[in-house]
N, CA, C and O atoms as a printed pandas DataFrame, in Angstrom:
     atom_number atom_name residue_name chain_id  residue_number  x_coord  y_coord  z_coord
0              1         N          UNK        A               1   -5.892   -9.119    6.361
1              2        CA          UNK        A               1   -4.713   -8.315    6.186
2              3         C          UNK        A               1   -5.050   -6.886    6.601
3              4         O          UNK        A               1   -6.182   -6.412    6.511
4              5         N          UNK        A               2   -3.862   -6.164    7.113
5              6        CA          UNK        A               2   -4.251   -4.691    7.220
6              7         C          UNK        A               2   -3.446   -3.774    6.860
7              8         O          UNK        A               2   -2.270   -4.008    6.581
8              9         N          UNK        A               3   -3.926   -2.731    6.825
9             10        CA          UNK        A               3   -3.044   -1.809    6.159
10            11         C          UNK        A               3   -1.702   -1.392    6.873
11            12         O          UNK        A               3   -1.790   -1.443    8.100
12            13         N          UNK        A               4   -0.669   -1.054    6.456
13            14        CA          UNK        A               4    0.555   -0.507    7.165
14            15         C          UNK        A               4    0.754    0.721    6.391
15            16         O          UNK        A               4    0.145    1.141    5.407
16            17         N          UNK        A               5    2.047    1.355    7.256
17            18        CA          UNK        A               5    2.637    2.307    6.411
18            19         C          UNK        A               5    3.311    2.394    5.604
19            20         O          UNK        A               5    3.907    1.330    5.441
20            21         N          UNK        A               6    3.674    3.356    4.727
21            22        CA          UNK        A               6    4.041    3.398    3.926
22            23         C          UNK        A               6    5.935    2.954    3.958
23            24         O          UNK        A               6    6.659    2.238    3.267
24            25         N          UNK        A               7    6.101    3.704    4.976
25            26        CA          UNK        A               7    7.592    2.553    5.348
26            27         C          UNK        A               7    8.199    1.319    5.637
27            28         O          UNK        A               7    9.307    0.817    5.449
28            29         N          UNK        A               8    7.015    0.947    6.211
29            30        CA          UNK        A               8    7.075   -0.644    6.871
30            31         C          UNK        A               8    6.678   -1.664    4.711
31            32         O          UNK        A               8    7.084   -2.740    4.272
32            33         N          UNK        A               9    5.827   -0.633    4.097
33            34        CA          UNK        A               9    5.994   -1.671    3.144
34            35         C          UNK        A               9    7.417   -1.438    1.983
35            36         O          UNK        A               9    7.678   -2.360    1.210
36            37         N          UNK        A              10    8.438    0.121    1.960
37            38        CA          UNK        A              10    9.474   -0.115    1.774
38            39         C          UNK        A              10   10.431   -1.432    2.378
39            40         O          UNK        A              10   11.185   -2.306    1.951
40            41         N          UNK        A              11    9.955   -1.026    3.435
41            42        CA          UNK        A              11   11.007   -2.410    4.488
42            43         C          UNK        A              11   11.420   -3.321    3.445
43            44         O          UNK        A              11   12.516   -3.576    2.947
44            45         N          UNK        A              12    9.791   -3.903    3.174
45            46        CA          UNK        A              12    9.324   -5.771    2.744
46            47         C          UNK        A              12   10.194   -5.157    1.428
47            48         O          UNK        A              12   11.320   -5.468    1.039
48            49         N          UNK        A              13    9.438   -4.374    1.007
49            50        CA          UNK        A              13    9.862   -4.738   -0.856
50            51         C          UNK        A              13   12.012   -4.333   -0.791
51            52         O          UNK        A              13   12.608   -5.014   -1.626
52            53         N          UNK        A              14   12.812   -3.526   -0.061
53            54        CA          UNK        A              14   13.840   -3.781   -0.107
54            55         C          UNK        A              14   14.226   -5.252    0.507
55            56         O          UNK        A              14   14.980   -5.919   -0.202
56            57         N          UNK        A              15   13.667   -6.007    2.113
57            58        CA          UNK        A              15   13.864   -7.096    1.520
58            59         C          UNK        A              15   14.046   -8.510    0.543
59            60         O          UNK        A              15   14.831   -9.454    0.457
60            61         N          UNK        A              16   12.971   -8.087   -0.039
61            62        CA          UNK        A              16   12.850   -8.861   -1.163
62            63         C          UNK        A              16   14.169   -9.036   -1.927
63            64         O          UNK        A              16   14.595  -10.167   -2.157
64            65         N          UNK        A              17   14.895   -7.812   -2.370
65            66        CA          UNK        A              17   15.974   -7.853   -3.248
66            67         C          UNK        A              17   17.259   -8.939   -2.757
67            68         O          UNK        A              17   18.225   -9.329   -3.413
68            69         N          UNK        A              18   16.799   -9.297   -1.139
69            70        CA          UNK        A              18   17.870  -10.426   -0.555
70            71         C          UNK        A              18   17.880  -11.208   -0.530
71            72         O          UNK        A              18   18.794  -11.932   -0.135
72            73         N          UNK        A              19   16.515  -11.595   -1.080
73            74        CA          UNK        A              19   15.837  -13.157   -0.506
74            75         C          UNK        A              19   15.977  -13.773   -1.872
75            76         O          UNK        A              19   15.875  -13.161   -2.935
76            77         N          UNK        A              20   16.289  -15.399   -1.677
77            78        CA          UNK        A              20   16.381  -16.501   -3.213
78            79         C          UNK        A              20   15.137  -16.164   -4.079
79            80         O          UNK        A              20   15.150  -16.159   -5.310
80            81         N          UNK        A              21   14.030  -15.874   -3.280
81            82        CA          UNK        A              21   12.595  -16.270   -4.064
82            83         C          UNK        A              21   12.432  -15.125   -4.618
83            84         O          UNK        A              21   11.272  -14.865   -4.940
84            85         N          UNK        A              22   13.186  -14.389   -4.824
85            86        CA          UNK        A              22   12.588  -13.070   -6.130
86            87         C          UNK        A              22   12.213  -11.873   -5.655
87            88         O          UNK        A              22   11.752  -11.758   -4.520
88            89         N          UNK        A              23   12.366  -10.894   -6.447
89            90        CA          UNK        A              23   12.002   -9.846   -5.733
90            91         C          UNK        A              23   10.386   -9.343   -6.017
91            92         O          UNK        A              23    9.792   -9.700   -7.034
92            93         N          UNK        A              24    9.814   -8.545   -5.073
93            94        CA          UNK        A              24    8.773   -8.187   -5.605
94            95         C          UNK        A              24    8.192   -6.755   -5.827
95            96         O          UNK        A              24    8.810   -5.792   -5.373
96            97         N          UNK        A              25    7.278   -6.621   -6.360
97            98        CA          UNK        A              25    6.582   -5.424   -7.348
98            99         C          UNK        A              25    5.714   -4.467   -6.147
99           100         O          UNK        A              25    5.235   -4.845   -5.078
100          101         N          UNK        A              26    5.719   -3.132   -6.754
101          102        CA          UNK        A              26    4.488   -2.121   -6.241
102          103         C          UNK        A              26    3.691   -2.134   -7.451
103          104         O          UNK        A              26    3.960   -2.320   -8.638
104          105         N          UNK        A              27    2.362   -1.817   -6.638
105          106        CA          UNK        A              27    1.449   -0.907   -7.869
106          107         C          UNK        A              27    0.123   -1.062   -6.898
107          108         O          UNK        A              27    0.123   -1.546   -5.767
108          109         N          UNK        A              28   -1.258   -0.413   -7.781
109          110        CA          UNK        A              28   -2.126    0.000   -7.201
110          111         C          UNK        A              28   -3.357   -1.356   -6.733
111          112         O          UNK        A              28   -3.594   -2.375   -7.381
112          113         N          UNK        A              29   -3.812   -1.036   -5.755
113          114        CA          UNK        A              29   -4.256   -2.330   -4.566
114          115         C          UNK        A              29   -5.639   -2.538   -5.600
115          116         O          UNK        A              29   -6.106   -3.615   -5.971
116          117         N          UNK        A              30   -6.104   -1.231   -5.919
117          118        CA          UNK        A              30   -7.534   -1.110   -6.381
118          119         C          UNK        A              30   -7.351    0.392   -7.502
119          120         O          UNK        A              30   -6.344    1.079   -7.674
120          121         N          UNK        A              31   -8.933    0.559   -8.215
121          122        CA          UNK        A              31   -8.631    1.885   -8.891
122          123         C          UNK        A              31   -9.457    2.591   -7.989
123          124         O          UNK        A              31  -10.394    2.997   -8.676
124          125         N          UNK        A              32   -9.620    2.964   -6.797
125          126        CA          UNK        A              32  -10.863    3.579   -6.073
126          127         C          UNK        A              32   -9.682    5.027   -5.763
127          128         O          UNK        A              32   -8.486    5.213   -5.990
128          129         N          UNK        A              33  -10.811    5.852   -5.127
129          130        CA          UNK        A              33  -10.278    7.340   -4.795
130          131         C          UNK        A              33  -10.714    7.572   -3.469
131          132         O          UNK        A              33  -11.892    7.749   -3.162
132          133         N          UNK        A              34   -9.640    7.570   -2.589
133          134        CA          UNK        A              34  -11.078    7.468   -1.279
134          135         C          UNK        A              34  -10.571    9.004   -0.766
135          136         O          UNK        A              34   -9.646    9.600   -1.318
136          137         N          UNK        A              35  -11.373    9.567    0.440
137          138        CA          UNK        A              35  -11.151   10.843    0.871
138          139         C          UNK        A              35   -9.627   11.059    1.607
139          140         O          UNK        A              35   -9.457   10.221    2.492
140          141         N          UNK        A              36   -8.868   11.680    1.494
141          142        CA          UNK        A              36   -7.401   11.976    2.395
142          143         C          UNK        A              36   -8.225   12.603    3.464
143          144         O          UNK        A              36   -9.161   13.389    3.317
144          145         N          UNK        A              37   -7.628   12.035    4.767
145          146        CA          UNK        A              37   -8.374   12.383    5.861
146          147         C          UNK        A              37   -6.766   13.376    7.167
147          148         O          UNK        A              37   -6.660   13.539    8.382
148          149         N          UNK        A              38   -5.897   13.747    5.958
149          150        CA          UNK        A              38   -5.123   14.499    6.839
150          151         C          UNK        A              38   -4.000   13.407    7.095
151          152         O          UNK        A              38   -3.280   13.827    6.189
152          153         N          UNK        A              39   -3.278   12.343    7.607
153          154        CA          UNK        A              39   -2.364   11.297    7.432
154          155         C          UNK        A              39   -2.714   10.253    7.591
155          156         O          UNK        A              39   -3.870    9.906    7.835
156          157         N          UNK        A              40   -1.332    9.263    7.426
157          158        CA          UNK        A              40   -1.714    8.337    6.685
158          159         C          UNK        A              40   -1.992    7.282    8.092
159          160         O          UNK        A              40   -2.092    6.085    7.819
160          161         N          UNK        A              41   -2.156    7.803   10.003
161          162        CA          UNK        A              41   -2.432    7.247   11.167
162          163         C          UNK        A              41   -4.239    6.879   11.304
163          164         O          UNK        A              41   -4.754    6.188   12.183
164          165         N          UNK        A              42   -5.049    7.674    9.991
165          166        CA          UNK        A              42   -6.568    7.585    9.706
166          167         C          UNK        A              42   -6.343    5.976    9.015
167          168         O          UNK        A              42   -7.417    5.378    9.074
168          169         N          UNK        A              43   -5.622    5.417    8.600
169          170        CA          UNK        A              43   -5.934    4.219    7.589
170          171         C          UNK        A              43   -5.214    3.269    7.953
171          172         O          UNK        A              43   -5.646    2.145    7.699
172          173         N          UNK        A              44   -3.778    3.400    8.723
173          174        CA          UNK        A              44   -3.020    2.267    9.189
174          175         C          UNK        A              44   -4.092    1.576   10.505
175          176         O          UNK        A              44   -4.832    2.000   11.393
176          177         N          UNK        A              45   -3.564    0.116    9.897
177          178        CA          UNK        A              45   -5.037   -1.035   10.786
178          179         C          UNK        A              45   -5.881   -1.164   10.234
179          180         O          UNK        A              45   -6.367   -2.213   10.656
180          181         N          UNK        A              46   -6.630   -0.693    9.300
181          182        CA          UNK        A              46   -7.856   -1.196    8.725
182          183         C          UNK        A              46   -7.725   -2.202    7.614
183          184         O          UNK        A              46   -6.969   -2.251    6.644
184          185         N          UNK        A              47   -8.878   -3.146    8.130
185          186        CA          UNK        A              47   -8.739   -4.414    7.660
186          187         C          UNK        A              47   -9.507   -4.230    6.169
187          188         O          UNK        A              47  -10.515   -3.602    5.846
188          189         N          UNK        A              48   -8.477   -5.145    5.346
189          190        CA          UNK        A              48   -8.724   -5.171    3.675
190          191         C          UNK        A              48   -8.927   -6.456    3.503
191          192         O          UNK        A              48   -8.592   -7.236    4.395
192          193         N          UNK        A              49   -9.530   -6.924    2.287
193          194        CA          UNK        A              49   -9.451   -8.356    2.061
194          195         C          UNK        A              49   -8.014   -9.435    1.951
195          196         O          UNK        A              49   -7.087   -8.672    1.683
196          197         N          UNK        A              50   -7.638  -10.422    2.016
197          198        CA          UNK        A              50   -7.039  -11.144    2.382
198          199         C          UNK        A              50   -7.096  -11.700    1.022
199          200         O          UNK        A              50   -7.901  -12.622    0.895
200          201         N          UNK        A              51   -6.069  -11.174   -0.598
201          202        CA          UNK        A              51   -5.978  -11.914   -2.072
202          203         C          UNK        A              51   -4.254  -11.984   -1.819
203          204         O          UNK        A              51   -3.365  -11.167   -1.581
204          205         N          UNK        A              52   -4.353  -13.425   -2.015
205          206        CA          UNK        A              52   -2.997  -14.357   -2.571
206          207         C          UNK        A              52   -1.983  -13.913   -3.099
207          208         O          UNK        A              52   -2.208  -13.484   -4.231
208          209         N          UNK        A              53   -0.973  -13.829   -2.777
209          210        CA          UNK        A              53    0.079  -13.171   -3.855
210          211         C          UNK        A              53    0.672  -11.425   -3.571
211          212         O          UNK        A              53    1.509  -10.726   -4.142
212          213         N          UNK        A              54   -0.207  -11.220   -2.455
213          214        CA          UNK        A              54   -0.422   -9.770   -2.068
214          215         C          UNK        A              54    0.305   -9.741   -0.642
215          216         O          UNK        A              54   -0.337  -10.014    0.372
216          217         N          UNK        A              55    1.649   -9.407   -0.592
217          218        CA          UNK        A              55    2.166   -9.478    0.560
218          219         C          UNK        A              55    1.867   -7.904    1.657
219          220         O          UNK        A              55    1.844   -7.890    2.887
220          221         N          UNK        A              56    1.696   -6.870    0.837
221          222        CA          UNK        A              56    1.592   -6.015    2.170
222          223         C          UNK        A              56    0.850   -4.539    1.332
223          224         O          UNK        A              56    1.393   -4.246    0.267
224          225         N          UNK        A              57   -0.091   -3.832    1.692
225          226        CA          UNK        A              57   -1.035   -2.893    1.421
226          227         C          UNK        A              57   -0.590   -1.515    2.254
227          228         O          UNK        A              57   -0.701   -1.539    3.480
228          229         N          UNK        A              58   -0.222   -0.638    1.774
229          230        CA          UNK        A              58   -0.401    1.004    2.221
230          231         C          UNK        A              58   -0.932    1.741    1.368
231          232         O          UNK        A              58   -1.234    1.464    0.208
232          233         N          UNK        A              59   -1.069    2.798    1.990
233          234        CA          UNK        A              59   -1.854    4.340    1.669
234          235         C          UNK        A              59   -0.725    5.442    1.331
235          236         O          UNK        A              59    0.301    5.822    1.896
236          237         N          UNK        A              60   -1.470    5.806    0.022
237          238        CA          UNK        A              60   -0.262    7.421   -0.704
238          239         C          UNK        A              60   -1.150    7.953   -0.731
239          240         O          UNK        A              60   -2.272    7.609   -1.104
240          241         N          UNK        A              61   -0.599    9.328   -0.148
241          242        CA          UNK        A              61   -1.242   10.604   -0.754
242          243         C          UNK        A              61   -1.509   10.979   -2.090
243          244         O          UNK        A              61   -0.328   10.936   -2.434
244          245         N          UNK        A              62   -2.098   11.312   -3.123
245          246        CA          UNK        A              62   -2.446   11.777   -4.608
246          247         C          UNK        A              62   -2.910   13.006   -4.512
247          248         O          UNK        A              62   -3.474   13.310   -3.460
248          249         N          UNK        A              63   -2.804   13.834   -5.404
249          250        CA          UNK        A              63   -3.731   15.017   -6.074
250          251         C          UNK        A              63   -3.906   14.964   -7.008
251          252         O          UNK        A              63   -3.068   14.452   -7.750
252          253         N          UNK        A              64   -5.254   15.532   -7.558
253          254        CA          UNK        A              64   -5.842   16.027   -8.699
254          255         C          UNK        A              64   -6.360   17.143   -8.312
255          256         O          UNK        A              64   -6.458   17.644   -7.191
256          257         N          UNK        A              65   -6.849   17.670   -9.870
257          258        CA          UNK        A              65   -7.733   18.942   -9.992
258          259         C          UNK        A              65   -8.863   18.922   -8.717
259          260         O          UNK        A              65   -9.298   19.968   -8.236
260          261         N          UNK        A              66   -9.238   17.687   -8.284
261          262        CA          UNK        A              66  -10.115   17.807   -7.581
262          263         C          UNK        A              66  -10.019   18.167   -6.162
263          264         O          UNK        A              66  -10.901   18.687   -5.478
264          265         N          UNK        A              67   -8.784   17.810   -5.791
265          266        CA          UNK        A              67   -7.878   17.948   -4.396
266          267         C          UNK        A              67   -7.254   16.661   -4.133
267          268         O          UNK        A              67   -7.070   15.912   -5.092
268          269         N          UNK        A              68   -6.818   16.213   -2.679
269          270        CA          UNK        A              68   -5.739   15.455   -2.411
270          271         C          UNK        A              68   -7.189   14.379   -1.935
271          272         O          UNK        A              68   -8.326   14.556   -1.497
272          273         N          UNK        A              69   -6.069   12.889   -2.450
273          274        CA          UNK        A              69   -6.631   12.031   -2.253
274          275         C          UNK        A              69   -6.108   10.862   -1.628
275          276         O          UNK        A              69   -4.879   10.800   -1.649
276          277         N          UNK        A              70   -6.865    9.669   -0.933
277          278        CA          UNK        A              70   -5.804    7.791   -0.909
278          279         C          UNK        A              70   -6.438    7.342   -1.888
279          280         O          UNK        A              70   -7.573    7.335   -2.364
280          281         N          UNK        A              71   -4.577    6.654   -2.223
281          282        CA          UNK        A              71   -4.885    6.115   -2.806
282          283         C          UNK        A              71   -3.714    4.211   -2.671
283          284         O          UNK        A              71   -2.505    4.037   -2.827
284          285         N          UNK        A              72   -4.676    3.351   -2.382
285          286        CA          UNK        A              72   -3.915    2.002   -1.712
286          287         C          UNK        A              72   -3.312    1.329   -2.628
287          288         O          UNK        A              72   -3.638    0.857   -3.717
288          289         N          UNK        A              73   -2.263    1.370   -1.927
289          290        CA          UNK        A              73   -1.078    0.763   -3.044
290          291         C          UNK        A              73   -0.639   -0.770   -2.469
291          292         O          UNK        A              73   -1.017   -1.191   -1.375
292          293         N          UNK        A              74    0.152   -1.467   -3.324
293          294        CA          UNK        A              74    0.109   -3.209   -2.543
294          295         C          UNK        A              74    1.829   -3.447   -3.322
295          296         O          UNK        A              74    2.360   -2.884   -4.279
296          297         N          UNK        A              75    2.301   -4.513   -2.407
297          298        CA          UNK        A              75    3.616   -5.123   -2.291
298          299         C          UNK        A              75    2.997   -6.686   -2.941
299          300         O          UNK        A              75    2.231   -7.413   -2.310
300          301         N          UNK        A              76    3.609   -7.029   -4.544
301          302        CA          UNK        A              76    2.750   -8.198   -4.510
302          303         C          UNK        A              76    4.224   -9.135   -5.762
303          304         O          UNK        A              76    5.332   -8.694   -6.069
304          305         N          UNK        A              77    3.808   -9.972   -6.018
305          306        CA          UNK        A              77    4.728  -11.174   -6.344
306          307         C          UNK        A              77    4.842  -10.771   -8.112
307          308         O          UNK        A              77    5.511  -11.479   -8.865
């Protein structure tokens, strides 16, 4: 699987609300903090593991005290 943007995984999850089989959920892919490398064209394509139930993976911007961070978010059942 690879990462997309952050729009392309709005797309999926407003489809969902059309489709018989249910709609589905956001939330966080992993608890990791990785470096913000300036946008989100540094992370779209890179290949993530391939877990069940996990229809589509992007990258948000975050801040903390520490500065701005990714952080991978997932489209899942």
């Amino acid at each position: 699987m690879k990462i997309i943007s952050k729009k392309q995984a709005n797309d999926i999850l407003v489809s969902s609300l059309f489709n018989p089989g249910g709609t589905f959920n956001k939330g966080k892919f992993d608890s990791g903090k990785y470096i913000w490398h300036g946008s989100q064209k540094h992370y779209i394509g890179k290949d993530v593991p391939n877990i069940p139930g996990i229809h589509a993976i992007y990258v948000e911007r975050r801040q903390n005290k520490d500065g701005p961070y990714a952080q991978l978010m997932c489209i899942y059942n």
